[in-house]
C-alpha positions in Angstrom: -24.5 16.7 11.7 -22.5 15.5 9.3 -23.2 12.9 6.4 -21.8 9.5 6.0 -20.2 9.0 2.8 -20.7 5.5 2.3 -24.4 5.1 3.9 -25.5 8.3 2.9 -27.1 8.4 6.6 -26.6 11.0 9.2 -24.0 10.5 11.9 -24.7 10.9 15.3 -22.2 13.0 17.2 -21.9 10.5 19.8 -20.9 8.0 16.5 -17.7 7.5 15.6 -16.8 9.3 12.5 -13.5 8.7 10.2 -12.7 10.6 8.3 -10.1 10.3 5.1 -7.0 12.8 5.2 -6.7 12.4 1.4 -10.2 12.9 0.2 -11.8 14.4 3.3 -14.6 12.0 3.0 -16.8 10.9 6.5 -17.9 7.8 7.4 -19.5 6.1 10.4 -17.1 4.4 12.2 -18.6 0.8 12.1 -18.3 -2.4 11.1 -20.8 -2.1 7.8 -19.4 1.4 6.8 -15.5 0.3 7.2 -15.7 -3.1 7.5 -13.4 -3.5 10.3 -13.7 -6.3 13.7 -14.9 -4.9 16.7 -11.5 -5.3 17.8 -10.3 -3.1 15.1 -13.0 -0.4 16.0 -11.7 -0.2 19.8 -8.6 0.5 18.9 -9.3 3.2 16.9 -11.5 4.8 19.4 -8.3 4.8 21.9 -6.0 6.0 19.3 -5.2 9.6 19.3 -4.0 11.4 16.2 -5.9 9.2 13.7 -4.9 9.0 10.0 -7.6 7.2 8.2 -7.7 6.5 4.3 -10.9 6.0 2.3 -11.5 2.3 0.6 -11.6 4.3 -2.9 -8.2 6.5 -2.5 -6.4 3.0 -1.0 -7.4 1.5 -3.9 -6.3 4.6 -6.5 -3.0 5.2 -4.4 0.2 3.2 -6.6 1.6 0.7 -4.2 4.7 1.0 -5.4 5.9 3.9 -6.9 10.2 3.1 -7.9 11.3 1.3 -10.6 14.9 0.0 -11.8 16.8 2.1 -14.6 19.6 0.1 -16.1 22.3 1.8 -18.3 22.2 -0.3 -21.2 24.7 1.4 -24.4 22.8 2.2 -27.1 24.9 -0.2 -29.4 23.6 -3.0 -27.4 19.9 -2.3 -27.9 20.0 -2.2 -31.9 18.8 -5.5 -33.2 18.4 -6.5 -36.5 16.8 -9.7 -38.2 19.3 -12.4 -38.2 22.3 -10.7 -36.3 23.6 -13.1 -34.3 24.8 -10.2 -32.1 22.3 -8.6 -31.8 20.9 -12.1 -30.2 23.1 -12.2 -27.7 23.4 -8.5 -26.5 19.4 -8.7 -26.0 19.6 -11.9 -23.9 22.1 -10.1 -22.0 19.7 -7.5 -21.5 16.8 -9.3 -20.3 19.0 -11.1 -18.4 20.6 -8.3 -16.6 17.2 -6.8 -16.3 15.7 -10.1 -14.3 18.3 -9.6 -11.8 17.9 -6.4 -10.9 14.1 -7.2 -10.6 15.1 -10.1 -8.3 17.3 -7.7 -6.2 14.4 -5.6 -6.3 11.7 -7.7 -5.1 14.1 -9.1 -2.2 14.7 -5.7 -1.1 11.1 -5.2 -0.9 10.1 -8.3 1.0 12.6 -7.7 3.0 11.3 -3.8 4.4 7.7 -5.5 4.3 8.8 -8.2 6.6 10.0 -5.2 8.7 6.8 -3.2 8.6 4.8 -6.0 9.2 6.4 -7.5 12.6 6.7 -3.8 13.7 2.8 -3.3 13.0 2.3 -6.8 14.7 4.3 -5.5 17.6 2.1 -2.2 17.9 -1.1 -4.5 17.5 0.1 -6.5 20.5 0.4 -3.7 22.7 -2.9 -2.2 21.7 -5.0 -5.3 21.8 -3.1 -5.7 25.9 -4.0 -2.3 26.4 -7.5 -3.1 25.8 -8.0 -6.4 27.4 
């Protein structure tokens, strides 16, 4: 039998039992080993082909993993004490720089929004399937 990971307890075979495709860690599948609703737990006992991640790799995994390169000439980037142009060509910069971070961010909320009312979507069809 193996060992749950979190309670250190063994796990019955007739238990659920998760385990994480990353770090290949077991758990009990329950409420105080997970920390998911009942609700939550039913589904995952009529789901076939389960990918579970661990609490601990979710929270090592980067979220988000781009970033935004902007091609900037080198002229525009030396500043020196008092130079007026120098000044200017860095507000430029930063300015240029907060825009692609907003066209960034939009882009982003926009492919969350998707996810999210696709998962919503899913979660309505298991949560009839179950009723």
């Amino acid at each position: 039998m193996p060992k749950c990971d979190y309670s250190d307890k063994q796990i019955a075979k007739i238990s659920l039992i998760l385990e994480c495709n990353k770090c290949s860690k077991t758990v009990h599948g329950n409420q105080a080993c997970i920390g998911l609703t009942s609700k939550q737990l039913a589904a995952l006992r009529n789901t076939e082909n389960l990918e579970w991640t661990s609490v601990d790799c979710r929270r090592e995994s980067p979220r988000y993993k781009s970033f935004a390169i902007l091609e900037v000439e080198e002229e525009e980037l030396v500043m020196t004490q008092g130079n007026e142009s120098g000044s200017s060509a860095m507000k430029k910069l930063l300015n240029d720089i907060s825009l692609e971070v907003k066209k960034s961010s939009k882009e982003r909320n926009r492919l969350s929004k998707r996810s999210s009312q696709f998962l919503l979507s899913k979660m309505d069809v298991i949560m009839d399937n179950l009723v």
